[in-house]
C-alpha positions in Angstrom: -16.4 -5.8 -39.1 -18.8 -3.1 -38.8 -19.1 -3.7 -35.4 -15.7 -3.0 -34.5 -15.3 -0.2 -36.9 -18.1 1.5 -34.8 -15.9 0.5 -31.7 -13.0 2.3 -32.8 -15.0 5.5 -33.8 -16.5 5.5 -30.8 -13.1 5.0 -28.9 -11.3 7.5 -30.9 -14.0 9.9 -30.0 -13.6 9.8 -26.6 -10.1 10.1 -26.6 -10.4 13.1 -28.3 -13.0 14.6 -25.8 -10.7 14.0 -23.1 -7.9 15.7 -24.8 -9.6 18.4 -25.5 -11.3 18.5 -21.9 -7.5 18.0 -20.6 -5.8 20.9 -23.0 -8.5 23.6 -23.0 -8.8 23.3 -18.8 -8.5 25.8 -16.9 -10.6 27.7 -19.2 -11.0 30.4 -16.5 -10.1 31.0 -12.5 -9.7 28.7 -10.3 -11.2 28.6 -6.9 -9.1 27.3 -4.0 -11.5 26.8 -1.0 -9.4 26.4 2.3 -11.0 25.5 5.2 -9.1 28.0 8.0 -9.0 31.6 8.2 -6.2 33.7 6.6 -2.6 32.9 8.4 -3.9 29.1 9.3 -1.7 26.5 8.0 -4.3 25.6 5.4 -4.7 28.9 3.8 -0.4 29.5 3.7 -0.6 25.9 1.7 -3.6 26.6 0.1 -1.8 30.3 -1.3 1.2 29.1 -1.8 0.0 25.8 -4.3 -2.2 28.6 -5.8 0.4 31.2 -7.0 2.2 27.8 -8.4 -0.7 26.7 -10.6 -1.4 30.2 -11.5 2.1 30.4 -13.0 2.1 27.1 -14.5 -1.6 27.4 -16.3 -1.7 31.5 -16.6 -4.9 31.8 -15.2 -5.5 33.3 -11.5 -6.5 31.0 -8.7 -8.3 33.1 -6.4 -7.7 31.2 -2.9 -11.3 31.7 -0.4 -11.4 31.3 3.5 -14.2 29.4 4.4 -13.3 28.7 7.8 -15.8 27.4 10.9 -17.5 24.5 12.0 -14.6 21.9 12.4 -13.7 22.5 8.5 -17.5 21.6 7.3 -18.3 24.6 6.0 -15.4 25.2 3.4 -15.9 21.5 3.0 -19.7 21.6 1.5 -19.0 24.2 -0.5 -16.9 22.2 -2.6 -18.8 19.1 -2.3 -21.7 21.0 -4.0 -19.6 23.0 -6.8 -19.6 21.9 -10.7 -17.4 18.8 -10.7 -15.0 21.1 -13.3 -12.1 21.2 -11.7 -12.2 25.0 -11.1 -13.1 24.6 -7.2 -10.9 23.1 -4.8 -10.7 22.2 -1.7 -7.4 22.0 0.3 -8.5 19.9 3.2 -7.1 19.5 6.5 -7.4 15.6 7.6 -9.7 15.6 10.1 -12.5 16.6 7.5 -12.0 12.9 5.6 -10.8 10.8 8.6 -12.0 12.3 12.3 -15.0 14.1 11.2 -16.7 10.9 9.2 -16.7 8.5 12.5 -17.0 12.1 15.4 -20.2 13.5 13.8 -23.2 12.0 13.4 -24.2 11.0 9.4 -27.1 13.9 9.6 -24.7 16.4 11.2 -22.9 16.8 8.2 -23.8 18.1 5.0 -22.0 16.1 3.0 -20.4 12.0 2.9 -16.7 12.7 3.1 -16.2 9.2 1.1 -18.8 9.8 -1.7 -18.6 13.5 -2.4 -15.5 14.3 -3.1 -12.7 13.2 -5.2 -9.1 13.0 -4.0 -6.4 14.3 -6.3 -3.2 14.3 -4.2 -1.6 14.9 -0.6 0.4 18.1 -0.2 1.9 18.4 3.0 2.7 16.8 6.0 3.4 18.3 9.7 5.1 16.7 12.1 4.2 17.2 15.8 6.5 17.9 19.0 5.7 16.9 22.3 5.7 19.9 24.6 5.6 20.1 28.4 5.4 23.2 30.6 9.1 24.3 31.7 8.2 23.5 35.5 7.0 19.9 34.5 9.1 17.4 36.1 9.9 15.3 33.1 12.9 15.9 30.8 12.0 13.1 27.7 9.2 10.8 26.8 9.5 7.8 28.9 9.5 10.1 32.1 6.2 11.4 31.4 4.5 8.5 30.5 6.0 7.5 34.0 4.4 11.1 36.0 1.3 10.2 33.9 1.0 6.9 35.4 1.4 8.0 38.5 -1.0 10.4 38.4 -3.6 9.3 36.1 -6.1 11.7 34.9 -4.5 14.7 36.5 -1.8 15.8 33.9 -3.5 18.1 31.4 -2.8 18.7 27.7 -4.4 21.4 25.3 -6.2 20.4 21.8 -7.3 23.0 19.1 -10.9 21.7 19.7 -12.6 18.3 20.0 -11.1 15.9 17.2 -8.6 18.0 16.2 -4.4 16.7 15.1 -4.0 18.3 18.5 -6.5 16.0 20.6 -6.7 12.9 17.9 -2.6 12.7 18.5 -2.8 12.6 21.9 -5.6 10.4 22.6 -3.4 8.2 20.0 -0.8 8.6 22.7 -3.4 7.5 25.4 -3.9 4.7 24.0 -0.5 3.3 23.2 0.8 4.1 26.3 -1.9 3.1 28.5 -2.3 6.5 30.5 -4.6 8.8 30.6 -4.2 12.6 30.2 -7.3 15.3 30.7 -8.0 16.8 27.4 -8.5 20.5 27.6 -10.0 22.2 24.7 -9.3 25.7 23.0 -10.1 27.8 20.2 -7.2 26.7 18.3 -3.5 25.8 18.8 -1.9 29.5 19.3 -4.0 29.8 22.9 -3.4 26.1 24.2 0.4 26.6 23.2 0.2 29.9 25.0 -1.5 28.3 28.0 1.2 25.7 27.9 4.4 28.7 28.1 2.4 30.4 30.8 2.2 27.1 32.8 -2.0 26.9 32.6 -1.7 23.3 31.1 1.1 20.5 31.2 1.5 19.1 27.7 0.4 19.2 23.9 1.7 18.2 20.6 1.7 21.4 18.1 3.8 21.5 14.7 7.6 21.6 15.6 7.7 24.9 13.8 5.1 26.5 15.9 6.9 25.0 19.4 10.5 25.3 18.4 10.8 29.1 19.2 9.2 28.6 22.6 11.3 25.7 23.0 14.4 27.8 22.0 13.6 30.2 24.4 13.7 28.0 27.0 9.7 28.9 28.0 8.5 25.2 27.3 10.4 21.7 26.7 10.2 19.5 24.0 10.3 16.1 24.6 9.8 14.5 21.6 8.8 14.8 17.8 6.5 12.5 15.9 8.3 11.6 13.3 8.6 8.0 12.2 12.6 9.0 12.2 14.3 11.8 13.5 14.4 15.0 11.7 17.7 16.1 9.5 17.0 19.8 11.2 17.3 18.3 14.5 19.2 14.9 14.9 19.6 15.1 18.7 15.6 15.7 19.6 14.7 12.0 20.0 11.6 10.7 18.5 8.5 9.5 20.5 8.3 6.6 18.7 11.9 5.9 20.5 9.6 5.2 23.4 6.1 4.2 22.0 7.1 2.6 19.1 5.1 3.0 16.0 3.8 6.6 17.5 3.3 9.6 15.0 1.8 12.4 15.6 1.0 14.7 12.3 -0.9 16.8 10.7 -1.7 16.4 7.4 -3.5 18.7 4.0 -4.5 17.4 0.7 -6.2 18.2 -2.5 -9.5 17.6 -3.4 -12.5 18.4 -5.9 -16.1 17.4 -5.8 -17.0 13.9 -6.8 -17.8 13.5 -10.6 -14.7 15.4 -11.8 -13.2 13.9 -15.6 -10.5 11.9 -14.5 -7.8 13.4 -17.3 -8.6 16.9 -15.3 -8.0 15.2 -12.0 -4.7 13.7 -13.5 -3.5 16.8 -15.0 -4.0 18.9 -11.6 -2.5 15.8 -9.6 0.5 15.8 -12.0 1.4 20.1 -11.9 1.4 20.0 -8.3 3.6 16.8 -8.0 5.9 18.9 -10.2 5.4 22.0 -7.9 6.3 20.2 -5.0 8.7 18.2 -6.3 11.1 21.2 -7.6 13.9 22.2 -5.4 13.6 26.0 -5.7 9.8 24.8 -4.2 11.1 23.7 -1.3 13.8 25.5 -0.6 11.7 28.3 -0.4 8.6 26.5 0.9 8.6 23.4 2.2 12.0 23.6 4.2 11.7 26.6 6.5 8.3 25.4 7.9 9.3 21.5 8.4 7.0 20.7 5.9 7.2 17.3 4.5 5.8 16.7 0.5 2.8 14.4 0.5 2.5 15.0 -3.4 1.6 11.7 -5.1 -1.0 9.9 -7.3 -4.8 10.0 -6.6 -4.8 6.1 -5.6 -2.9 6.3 -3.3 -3.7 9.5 -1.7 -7.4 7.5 -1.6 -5.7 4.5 0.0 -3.9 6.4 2.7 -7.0 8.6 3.5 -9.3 5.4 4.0 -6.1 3.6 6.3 -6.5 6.8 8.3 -10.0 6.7 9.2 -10.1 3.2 9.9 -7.4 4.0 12.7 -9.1 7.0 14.0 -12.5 5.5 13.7 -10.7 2.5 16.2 -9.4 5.4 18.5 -12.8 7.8 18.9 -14.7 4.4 19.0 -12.4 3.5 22.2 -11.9 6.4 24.1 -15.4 7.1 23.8 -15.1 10.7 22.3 -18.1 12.8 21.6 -18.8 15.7 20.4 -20.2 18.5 24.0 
């Protein structure tokens, strides 16, 4: 009897330390460490999620560039920070499922699996595929045809080696069974600008970031992927139309350093499910920029993140990519 008295003490004292971790949190800012500089998709989530949880908990979240070194360094500084919840990370995808498999273990100053606790997803961007205007191909099928043809000559532009931009199209590679000639920039804003001026033939950027461009009549778009065509534009085909099961996206989520109380990992996960869950949210947010939600619970987001690097682990492993 004793025994289980003690049990129930000791039970009922826990509970309340975790209620009284869950209610007095955040006791004081919060650091959002985004891994781009200011303007890059990560940082307009990143300040945008902020000014939400700022509102939501009345305390600021100060949102910190740490950009460089294909996301690492934003990355360690988190991985090293109290496990408090008062530093986040807002990730890009490559950090947890390219980077793990591209760089060798003592390359990187941190283990993407161990070090870091995923809370949720936030968004995910859907890719177009571009081509130059004088390329002669008007849709999917017809490049995958000129690429044939011509293997190893057609071009496309990346944002840097195992970036969305090259991962998605060495996915495209593979599923089509052609082979394009990676050409690597400082980013996606030069390759896309290579692409209007006619310097490269193809690349998949966010369809936000090619549908002016494409509007313009500078480039052509012949594809998104989507795993269904988008409600904003039901006559652009998907790839997937042609390669089925293709998608090419980009994709941010939310993360703290390993060790973090799991009722403060649940109470973050569940404000910024309700963030991005409320219409005024998206609307004002999510819509404009083609954004789609990727808010959920920490399981899953874990699941999804460890189904991803097992299929880019199988794609770097066979098209041989390494790092110059």
């Amino acid at each position: 009897m004793k025994t289980w008295c003690g049990a129930l003490i000791l039970l009922a004292c826990l509970a309340g330390i975790a209620v009284a971790q869950t209610s007095s949190f955040p006791d004081r800012p919060i650091t959002l460490i985004v891994t781009s500089a200011p303007g890059g998709v990560t940082d307009v989530v990143g300040r945008a999620l902020g000014d939400e949880l700022g509102k939501a908990w009345g305390q600021p979240v100060v949102v910190e560039n740490k950009a460089g070194a294909a996301h690492i360094i934003g990355a360690a500084t988190v991985a090293k920070a109290a496990p408090d919840g008062h530093t986040l990370l807002v990730g890009e995808s490559g950090t947890f499922t390219v980077n793990p498999t591209l760089y060798p273990k003592d390359k990187l100053p941190f283990d993407a699996e161990k070090d870091f606790v995923p809370i949720t997803g936030l968004v995910r961007i859907n890719q177009a595929l571009l081509a130059r205007k004088a390329l002669p191909v008007a849709n999917t099928a017809e490049l995958i045809a000129l690429a044939g043809q011509k293997p190893g000559q057609l071009t496309y532009g990346t944002a840097g080696i195992g970036s969305a931009l090259h991962m998605n199209m060495e996915l495209f590679d593979s599923m089509t069974g052609v082979k394009l000639l990676a050409v690597h920039y400082r980013g996606a804003a030069p390759a896309l600008n290579d692409l209007i001026g006619g310097s490269i033939d193809v690349m998949t950027v966010s369809v936000a970031s090619g549908l002016p461009a494409y509007q313009a009549g500078q480039i052509k778009m012949l594809g998104i992927g989507s795993d269904k065509r988008l409600p904003q534009m039901p006559d652009m085909p998907t790839v997937a139309e042609t390669v089925p099961g293709y998608t090419s996206v980009a994709w941010f989520g939310l993360f703290g350093p390993a060790g973090m109380p799991p009722d403060i990992v649940m109470k973050i996960d569940t404000e910024t499910r309700r963030i991005f869950s409320d219409p005024a949210f998206r609307a004002r947010f999510l819509d404009p920029q083609m954004f789609e939600s990727m808010a959920g619970p920490p399981d899953a987001f874990a699941a999804y993140i460890k189904a991803e690097r097992d299929k880019w682990a199988k794609v770097i492993r066979e098209a041989g990519i390494k790092l110059e």
